[in-house]
N, CA, C and O atoms as a printed pandas DataFrame, in Angstrom:
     atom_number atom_name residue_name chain_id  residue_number  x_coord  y_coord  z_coord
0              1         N          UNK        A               1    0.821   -1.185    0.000
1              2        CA          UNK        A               1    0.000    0.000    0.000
2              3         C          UNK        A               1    0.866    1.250    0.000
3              4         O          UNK        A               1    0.492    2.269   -0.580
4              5         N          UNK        A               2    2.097    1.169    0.691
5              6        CA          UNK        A               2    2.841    2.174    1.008
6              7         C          UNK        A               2    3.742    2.998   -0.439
7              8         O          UNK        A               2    3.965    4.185   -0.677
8              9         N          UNK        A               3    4.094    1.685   -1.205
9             10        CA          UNK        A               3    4.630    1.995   -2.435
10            11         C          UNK        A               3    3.586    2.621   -3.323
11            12         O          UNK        A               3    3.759    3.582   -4.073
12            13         N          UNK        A               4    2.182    1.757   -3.077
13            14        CA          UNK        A               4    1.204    2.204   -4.847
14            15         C          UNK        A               4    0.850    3.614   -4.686
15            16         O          UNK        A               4    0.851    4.441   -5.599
16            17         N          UNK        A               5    0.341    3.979   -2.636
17            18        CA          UNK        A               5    0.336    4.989   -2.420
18            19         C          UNK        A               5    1.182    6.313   -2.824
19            20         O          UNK        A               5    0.685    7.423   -3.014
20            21         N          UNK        A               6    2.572    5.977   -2.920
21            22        CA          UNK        A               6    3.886    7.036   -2.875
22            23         C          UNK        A               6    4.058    7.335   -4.547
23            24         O          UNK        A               6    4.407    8.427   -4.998
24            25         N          UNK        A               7    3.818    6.428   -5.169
25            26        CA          UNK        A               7    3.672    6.722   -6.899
26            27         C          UNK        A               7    2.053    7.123   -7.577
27            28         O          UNK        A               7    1.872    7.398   -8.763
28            29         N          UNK        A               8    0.781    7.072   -6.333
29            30        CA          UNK        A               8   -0.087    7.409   -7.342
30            31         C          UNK        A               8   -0.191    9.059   -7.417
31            32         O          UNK        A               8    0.558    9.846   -6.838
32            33         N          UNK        A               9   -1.543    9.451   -8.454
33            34        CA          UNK        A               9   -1.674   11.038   -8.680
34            35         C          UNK        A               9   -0.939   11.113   -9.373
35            36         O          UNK        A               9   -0.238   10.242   -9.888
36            37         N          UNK        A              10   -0.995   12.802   -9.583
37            38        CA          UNK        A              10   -0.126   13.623  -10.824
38            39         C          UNK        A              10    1.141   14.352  -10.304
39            40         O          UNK        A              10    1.704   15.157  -11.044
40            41         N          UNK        A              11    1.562   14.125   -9.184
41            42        CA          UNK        A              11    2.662   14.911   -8.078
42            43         C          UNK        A              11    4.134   14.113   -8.737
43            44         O          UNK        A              11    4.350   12.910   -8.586
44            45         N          UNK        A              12    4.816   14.815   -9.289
45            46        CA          UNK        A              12    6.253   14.079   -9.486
46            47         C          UNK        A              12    7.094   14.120   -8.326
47            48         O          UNK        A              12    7.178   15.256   -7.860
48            49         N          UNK        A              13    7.715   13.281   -7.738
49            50        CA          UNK        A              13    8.409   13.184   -6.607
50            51         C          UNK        A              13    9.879   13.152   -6.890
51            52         O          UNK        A              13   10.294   12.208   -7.562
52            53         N          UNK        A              14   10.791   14.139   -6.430
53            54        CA          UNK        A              14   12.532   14.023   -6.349
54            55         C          UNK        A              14   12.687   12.474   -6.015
55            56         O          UNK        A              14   11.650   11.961   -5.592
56            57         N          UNK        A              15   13.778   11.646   -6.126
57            58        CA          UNK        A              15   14.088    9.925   -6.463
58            59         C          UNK        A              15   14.757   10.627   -5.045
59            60         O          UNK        A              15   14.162   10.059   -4.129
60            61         N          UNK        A              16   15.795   11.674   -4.415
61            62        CA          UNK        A              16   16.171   11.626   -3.445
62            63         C          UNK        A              16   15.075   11.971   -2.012
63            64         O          UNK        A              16   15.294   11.634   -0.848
64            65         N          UNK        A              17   13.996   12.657   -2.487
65            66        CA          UNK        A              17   12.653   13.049   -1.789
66            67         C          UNK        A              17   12.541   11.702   -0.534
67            68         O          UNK        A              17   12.817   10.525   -0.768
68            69         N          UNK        A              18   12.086   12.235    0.746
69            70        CA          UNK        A              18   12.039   11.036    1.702
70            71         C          UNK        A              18   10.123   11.009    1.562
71            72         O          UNK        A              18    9.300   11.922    1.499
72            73         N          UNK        A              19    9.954    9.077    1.557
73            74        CA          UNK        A              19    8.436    9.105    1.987
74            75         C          UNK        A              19    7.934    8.781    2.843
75            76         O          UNK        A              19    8.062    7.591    2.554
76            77         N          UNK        A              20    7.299    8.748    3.946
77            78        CA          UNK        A              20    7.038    8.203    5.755
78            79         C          UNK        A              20    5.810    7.636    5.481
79            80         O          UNK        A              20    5.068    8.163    4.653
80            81         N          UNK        A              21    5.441    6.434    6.182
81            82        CA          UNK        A              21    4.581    6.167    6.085
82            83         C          UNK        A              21    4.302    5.677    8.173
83            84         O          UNK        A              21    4.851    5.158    9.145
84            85         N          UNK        A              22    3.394    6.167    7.832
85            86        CA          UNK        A              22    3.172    5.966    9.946
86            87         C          UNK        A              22    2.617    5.109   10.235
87            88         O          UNK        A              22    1.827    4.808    9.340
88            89         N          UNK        A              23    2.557    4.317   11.260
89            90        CA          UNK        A              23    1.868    3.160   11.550
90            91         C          UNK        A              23    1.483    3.068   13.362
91            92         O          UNK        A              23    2.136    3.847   14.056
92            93         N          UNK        A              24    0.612    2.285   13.986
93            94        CA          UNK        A              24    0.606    2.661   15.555
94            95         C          UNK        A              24    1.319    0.817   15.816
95            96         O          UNK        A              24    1.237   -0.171   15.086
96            97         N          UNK        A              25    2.081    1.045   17.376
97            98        CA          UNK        A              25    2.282    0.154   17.529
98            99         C          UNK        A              25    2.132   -0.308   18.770
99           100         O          UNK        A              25    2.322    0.669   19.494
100          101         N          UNK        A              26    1.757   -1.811   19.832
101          102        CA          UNK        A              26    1.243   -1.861   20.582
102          103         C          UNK        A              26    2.455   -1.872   21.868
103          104         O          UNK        A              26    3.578   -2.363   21.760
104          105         N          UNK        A              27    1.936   -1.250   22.984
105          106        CA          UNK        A              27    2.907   -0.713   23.942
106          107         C          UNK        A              27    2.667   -1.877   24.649
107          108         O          UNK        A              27    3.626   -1.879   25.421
108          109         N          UNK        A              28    1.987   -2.918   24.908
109          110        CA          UNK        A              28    1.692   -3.349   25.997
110          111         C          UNK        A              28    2.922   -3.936   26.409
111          112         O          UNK        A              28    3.683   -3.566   27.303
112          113         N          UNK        A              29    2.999   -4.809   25.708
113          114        CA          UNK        A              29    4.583   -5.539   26.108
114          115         C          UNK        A              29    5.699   -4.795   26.372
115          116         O          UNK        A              29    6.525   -5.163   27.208
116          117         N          UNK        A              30    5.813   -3.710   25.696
117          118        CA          UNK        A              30    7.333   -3.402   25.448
118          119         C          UNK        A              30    7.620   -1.987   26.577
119          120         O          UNK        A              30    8.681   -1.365   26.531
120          121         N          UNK        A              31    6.732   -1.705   27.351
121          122        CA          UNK        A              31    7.216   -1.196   28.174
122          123         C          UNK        A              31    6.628   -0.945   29.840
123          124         O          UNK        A              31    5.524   -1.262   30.284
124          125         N          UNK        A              32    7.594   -0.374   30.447
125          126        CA          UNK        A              32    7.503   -1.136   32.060
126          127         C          UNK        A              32    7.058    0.058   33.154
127          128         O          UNK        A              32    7.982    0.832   33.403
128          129         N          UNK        A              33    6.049    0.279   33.707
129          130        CA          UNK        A              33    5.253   -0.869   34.342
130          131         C          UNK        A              33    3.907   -1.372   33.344
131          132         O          UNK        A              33    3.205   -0.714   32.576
132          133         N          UNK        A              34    3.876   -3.208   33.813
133          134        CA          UNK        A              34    2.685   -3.309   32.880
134          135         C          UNK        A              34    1.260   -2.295   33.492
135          136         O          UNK        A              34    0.999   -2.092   34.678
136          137         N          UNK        A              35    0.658   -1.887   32.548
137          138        CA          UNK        A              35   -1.174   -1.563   32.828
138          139         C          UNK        A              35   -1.426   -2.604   34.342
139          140         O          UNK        A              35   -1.209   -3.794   34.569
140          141         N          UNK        A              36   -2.092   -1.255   35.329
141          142        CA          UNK        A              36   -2.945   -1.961   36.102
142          143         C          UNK        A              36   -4.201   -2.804   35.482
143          144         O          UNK        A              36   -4.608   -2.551   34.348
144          145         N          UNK        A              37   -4.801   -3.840   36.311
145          146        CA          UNK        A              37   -5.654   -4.514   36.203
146          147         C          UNK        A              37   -7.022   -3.936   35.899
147          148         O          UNK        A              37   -7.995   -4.629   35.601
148          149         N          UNK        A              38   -7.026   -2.377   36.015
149          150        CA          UNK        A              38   -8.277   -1.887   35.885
150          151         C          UNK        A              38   -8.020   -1.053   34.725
151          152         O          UNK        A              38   -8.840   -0.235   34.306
152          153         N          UNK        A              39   -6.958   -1.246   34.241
153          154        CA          UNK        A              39   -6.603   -0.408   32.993
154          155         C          UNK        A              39   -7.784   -0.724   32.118
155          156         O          UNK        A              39   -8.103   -1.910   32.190
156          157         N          UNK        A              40   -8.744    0.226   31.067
157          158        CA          UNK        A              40   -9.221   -0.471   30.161
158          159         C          UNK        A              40   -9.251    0.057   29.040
159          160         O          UNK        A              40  -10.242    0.286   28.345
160          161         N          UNK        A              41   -7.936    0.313   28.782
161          162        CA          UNK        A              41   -7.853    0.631   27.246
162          163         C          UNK        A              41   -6.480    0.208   26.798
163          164         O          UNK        A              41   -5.789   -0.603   27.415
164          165         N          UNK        A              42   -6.151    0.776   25.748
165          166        CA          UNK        A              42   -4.759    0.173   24.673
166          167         C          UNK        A              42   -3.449    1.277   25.062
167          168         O          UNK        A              42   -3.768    2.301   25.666
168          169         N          UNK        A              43   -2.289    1.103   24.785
169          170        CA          UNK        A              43   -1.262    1.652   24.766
170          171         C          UNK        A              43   -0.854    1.517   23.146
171          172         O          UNK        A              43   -0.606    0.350   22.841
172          173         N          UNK        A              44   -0.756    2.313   22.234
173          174        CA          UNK        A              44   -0.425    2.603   21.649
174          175         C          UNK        A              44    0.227    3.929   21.007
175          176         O          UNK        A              44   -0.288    5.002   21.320
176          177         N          UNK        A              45    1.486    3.922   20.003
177          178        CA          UNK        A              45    2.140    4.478   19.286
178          179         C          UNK        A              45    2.239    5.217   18.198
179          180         O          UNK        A              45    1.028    5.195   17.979
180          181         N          UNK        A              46    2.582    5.742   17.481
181          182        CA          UNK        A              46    2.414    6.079   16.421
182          183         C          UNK        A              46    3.998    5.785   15.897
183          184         O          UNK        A              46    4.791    6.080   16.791
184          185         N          UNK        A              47    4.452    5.436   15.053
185          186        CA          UNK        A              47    6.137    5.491   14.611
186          187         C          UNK        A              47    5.691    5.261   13.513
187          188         O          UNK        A              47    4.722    4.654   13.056
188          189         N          UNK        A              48    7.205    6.288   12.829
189          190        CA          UNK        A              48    6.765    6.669   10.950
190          191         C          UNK        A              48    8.194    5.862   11.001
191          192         O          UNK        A              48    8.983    5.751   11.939
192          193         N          UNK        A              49    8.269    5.205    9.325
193          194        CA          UNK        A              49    9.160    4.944    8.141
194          195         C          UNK        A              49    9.681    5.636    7.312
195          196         O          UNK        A              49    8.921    6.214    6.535
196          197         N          UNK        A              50   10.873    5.799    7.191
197          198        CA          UNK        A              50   11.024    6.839    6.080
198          199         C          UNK        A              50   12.049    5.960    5.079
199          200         O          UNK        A              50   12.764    5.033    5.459
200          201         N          UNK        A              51   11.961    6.407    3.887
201          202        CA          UNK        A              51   12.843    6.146    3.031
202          203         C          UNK        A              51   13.026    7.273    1.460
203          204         O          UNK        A              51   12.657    8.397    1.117
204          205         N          UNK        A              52   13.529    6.551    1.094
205          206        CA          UNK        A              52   13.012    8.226   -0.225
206          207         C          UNK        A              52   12.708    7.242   -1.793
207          208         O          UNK        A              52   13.041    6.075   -1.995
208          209         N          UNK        A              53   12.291    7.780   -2.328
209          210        CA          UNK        A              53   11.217    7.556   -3.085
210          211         C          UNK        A              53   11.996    6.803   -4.141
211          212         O          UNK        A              53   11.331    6.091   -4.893
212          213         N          UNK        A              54   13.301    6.854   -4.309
213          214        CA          UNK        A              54   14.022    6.353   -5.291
214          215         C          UNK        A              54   13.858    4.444   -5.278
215          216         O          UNK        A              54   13.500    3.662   -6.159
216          217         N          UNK        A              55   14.369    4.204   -3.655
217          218        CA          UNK        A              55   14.401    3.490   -3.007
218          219         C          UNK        A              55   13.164    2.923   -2.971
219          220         O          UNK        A              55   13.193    1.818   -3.514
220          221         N          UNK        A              56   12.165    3.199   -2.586
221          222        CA          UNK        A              56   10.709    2.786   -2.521
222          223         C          UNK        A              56   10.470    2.369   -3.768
223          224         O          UNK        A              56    9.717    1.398   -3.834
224          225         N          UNK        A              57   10.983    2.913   -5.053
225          226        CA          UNK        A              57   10.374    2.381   -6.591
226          227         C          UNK        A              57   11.378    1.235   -7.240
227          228         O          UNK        A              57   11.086    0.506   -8.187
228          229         N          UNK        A              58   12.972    1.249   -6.309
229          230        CA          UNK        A              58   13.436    0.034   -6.543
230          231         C          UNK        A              58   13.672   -0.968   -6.000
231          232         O          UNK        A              58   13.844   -2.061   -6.541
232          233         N          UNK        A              59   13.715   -0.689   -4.728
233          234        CA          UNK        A              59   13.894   -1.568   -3.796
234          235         C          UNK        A              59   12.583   -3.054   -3.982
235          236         O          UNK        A              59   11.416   -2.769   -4.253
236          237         N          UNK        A              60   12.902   -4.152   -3.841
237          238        CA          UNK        A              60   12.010   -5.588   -3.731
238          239         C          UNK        A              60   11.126   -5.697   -2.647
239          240         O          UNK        A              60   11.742   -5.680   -1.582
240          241         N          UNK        A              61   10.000   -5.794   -2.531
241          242        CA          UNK        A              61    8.773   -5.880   -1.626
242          243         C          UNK        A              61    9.558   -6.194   -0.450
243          244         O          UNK        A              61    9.820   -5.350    0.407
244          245         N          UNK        A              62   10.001   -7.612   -0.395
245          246        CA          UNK        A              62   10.888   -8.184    0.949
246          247         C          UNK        A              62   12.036   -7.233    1.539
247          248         O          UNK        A              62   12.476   -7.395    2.678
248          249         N          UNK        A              63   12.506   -6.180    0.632
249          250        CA          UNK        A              63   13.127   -4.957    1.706
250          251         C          UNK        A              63   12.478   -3.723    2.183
251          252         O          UNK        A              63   13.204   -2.898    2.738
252          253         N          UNK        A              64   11.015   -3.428    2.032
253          254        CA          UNK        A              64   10.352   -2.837    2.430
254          255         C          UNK        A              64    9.849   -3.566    3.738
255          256         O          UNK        A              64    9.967   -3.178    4.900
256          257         N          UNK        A              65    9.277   -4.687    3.274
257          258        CA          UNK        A              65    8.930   -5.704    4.581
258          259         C          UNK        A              65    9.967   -5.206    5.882
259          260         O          UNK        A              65    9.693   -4.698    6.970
260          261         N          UNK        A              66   11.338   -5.611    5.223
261          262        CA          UNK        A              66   12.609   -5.617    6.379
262          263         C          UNK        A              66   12.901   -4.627    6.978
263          264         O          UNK        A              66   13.556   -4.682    8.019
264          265         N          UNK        A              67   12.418   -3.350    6.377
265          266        CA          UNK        A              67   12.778   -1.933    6.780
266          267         C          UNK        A              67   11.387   -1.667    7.717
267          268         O          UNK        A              67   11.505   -1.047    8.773
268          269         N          UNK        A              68   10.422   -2.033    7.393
269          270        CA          UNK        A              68    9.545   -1.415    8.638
270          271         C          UNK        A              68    9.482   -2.277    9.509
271          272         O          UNK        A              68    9.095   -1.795   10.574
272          273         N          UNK        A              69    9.772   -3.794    9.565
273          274        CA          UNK        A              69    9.890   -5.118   10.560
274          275         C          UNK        A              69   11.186   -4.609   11.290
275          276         O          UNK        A              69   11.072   -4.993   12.455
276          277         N          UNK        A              70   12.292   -3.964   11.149
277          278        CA          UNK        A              70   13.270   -3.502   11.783
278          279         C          UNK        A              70   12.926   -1.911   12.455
279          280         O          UNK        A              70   13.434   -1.623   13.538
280          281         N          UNK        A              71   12.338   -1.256   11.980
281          282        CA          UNK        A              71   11.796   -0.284   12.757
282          283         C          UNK        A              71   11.080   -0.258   13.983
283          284         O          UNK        A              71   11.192    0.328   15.059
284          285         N          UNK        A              72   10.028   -1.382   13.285
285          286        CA          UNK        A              72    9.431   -1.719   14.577
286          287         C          UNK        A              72    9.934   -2.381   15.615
287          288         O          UNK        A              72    9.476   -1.930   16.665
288          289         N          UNK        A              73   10.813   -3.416   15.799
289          290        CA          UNK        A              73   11.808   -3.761   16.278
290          291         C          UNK        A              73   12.056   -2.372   17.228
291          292         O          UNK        A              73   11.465   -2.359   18.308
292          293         N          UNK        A              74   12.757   -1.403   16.936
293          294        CA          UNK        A              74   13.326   -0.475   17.286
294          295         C          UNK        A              74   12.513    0.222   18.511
295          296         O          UNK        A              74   12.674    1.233   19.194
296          297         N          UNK        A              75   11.559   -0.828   18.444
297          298        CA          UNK        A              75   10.519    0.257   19.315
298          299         C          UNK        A              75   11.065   -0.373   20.871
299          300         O          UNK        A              75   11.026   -1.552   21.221
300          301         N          UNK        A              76   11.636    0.944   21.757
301          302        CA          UNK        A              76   11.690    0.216   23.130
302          303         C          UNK        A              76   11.633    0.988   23.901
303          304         O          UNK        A              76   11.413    2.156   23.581
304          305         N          UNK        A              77   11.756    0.729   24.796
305          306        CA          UNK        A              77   10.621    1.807   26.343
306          307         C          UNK        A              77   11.534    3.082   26.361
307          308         O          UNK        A              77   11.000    4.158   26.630
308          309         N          UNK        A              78   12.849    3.030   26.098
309          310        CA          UNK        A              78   13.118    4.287   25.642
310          311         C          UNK        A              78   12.524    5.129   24.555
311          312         O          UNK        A              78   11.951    6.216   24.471
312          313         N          UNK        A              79   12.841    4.328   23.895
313          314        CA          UNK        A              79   11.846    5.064   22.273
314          315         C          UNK        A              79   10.940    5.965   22.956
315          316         O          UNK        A              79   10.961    7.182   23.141
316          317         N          UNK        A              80    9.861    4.722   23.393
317          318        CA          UNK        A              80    8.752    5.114   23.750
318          319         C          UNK        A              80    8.495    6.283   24.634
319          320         O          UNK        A              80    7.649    7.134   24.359
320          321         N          UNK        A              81    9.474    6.318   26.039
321          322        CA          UNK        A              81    9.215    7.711   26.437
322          323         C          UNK        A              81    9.517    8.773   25.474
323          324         O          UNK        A              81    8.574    9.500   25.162
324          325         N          UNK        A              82   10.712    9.003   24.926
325          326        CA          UNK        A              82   10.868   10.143   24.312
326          327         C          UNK        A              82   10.111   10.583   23.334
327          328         O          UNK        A              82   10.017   11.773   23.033
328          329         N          UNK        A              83    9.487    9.600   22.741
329          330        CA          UNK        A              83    8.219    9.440   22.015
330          331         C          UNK        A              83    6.895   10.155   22.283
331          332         O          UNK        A              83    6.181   10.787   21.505
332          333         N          UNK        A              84    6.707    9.807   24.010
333          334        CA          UNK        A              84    5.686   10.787   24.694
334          335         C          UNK        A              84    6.354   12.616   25.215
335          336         O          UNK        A              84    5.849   13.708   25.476
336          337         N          UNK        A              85    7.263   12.222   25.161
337          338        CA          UNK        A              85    8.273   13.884   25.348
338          339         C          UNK        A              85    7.735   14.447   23.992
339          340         O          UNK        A              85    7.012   15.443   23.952
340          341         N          UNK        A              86    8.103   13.795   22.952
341          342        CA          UNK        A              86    7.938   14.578   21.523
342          343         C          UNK        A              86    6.586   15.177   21.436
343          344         O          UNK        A              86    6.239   16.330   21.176
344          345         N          UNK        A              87    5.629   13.670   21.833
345          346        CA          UNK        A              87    4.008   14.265   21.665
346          347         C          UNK        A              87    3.873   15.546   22.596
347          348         O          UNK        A              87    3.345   16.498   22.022
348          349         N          UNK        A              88    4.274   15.779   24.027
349          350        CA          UNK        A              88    3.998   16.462   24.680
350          351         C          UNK        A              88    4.359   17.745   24.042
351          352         O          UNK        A              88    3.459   18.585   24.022
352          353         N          UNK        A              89    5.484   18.062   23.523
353          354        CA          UNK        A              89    6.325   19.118   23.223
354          355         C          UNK        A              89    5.068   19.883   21.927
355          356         O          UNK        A              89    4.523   20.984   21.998
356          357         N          UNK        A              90    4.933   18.886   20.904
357          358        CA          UNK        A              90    4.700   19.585   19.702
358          359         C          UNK        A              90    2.864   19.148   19.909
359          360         O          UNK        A              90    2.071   19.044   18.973
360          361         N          UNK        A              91    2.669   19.030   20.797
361          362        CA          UNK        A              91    0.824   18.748   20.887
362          363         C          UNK        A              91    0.054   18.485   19.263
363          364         O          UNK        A              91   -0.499   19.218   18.445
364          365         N          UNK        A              92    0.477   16.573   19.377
365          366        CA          UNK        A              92   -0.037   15.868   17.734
366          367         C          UNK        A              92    0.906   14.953   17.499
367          368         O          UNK        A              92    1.995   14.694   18.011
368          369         N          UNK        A              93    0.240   14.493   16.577
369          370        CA          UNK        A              93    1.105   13.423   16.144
370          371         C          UNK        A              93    1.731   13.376   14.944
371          372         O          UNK        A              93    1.124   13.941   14.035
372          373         N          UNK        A              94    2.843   12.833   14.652
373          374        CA          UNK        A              94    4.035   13.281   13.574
374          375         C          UNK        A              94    2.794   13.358   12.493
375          376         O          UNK        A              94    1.597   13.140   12.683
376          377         N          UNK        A              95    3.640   13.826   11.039
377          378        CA          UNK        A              95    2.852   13.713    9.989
378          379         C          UNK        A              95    3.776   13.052    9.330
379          380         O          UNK        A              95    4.955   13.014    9.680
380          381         N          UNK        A              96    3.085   12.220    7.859
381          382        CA          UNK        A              96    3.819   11.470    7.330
382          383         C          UNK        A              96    3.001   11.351    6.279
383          384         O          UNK        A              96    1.898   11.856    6.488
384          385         N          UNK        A              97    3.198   10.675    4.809
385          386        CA          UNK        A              97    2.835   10.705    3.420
386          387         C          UNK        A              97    1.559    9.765    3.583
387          388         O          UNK        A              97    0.617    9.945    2.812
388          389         N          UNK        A              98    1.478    8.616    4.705
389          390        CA          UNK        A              98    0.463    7.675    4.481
390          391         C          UNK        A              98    0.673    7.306    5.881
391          392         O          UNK        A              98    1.793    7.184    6.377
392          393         N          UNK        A              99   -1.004    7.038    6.833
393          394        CA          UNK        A              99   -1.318    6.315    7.724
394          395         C          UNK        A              99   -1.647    4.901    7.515
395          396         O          UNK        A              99   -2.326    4.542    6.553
396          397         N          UNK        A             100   -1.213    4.144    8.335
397          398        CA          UNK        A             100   -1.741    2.404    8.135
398          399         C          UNK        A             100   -1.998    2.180    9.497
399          400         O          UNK        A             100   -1.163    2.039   10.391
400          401         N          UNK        A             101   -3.313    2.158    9.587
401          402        CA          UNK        A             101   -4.301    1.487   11.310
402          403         C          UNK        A             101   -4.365    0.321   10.831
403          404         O          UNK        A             101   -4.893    0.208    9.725
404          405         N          UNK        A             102   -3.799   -1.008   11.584
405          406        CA          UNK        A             102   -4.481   -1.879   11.616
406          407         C          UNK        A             102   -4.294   -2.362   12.951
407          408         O          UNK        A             102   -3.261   -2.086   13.562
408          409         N          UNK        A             103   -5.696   -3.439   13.733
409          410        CA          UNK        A             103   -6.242   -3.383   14.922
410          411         C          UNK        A             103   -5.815   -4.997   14.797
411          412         O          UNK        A             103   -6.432   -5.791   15.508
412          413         N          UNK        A             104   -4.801   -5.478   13.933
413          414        CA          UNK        A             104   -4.501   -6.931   14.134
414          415         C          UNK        A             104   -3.516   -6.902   15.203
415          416         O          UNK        A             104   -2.492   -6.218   15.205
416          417         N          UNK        A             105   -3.831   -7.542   15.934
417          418        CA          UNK        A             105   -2.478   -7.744   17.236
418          419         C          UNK        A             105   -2.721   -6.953   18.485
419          420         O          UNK        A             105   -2.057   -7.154   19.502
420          421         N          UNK        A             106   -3.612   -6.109   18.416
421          422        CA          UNK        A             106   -3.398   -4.548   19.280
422          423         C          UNK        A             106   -3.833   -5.251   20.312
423          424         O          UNK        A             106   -4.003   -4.380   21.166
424          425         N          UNK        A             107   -4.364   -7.115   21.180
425          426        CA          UNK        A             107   -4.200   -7.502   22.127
426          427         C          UNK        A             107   -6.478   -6.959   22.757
427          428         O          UNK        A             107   -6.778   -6.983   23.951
428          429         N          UNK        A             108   -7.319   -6.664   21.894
429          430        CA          UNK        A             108   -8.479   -6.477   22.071
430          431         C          UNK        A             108   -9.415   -7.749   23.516
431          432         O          UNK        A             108  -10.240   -7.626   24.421
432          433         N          UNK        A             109   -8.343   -9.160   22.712
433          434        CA          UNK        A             109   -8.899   -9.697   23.356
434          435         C          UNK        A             109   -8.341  -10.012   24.879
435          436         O          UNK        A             109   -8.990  -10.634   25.719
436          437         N          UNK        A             110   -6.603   -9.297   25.144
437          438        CA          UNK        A             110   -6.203   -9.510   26.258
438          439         C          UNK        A             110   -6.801   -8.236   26.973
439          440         O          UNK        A             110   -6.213   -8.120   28.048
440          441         N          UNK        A             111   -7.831   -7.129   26.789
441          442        CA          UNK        A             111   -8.234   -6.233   27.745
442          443         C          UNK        A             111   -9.258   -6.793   28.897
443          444         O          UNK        A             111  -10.190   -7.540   28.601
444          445         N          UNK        A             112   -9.066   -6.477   29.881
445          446        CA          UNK        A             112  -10.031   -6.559   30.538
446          447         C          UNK        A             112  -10.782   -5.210   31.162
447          448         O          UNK        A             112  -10.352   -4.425   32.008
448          449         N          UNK        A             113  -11.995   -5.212   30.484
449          450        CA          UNK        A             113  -12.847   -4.130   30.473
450          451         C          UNK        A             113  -13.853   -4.559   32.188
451          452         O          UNK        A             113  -14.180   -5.624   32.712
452          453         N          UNK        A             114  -13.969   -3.671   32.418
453          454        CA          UNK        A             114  -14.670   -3.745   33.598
454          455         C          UNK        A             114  -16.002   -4.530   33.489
455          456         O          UNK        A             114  -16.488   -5.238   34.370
456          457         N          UNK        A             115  -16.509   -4.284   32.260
457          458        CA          UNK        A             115  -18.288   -5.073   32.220
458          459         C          UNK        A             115  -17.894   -5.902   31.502
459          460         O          UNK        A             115  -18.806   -6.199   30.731
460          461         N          UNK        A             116  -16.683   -6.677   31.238
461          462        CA          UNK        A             116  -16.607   -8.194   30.848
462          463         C          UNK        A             116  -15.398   -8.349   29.901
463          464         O          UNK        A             116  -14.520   -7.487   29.881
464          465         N          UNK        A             117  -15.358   -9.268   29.243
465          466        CA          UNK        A             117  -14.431   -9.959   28.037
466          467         C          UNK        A             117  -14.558   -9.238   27.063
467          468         O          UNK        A             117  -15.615   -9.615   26.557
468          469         N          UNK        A             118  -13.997   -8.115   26.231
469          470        CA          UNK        A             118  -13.822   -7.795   25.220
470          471         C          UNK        A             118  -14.573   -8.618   24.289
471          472         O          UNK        A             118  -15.777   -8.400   24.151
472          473         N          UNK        A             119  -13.832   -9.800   23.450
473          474        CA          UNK        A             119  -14.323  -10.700   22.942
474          475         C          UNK        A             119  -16.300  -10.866   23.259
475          476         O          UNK        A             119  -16.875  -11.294   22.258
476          477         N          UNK        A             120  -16.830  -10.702   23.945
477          478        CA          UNK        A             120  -18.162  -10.740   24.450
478          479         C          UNK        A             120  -18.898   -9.662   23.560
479          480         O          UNK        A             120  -20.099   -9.640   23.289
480          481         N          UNK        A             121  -18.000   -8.844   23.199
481          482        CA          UNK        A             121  -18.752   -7.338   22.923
482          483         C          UNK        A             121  -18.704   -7.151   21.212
483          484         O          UNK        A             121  -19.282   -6.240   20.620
484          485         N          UNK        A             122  -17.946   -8.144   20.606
485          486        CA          UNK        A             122  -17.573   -8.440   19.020
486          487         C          UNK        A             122  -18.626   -9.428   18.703
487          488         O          UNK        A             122  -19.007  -10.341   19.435
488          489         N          UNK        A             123  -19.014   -9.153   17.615
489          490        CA          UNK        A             123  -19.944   -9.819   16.196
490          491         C          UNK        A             123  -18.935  -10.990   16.382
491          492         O          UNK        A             123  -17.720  -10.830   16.269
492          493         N          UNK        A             124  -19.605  -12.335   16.714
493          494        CA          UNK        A             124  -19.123  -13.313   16.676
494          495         C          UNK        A             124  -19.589  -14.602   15.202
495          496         O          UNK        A             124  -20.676  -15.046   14.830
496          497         N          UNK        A             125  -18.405  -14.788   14.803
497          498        CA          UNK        A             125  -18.709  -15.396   12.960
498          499         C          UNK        A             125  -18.483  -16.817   13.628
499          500         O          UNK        A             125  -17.732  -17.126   14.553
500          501         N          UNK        A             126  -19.451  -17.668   12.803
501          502        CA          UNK        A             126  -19.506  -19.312   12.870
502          503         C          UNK        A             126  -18.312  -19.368   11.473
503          504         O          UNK        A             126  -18.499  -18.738   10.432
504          505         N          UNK        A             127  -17.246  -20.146   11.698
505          506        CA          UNK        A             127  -16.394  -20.431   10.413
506          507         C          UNK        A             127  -17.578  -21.861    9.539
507          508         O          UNK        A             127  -17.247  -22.365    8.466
């Protein structure tokens, strides 16, 4: 998405031009202290990708993969505070060429919400 995104429209882009693409990522694990027990919501991130556009139109799918799988990687409770320093400082969240939300992993079903199981509260599909 990040590539078809960065080449579509009528906008010609410099090959040295950088493109970010932002993504949120889940805090729960990766930093310390865990959420109290009455916590009932998510810890999440925002962290952008950058690369420049040259790169993005030659580079092979599997090094795009590797470049944001290593970013994310990168994410660690240091990150992460200075991360909340940054938000605090500039009130918002970075900007970048393309957002990607996805709610796979973000741990929905490890919350515990006060009026029950998460999972309880989702459209449940018969496979």
């Amino acid at each position: 998405m990040w590539r078809c995104h960065a080449f579509s429209g009528d906008i010609g882009h410099e090959k040295e031009e950088k493109s970010t693409i932002l993504t949120s990522i889940k805090l729960r694990s990766r930093v310390i202290p865990n959420m109290p027990p009455s916590y009932s919501g998510n810890r999440v991130l925002p962290i952008g990708i950058s690369t420049t556009f040259e790169d993005l139109e030659k580079w092979p799918f599997s090094r795009l993969v590797e470049l944001i799988s290593n970013r994310l990687d990168d994410m660690t409770e240091e990150y992460a505070k200075s991360a909340f320093d940054w938000l605090e400082v500039h009130r918002g969240v970075p900007h970048g060429d393309y957002l990607i939300a996805s709610w796979i992993g973000l741990g929905f079903d490890e919350v515990e919400h006060p009026w029950g199981e998460a999972n309880l509260l989702l459209p449940h599909c018969e496979p």
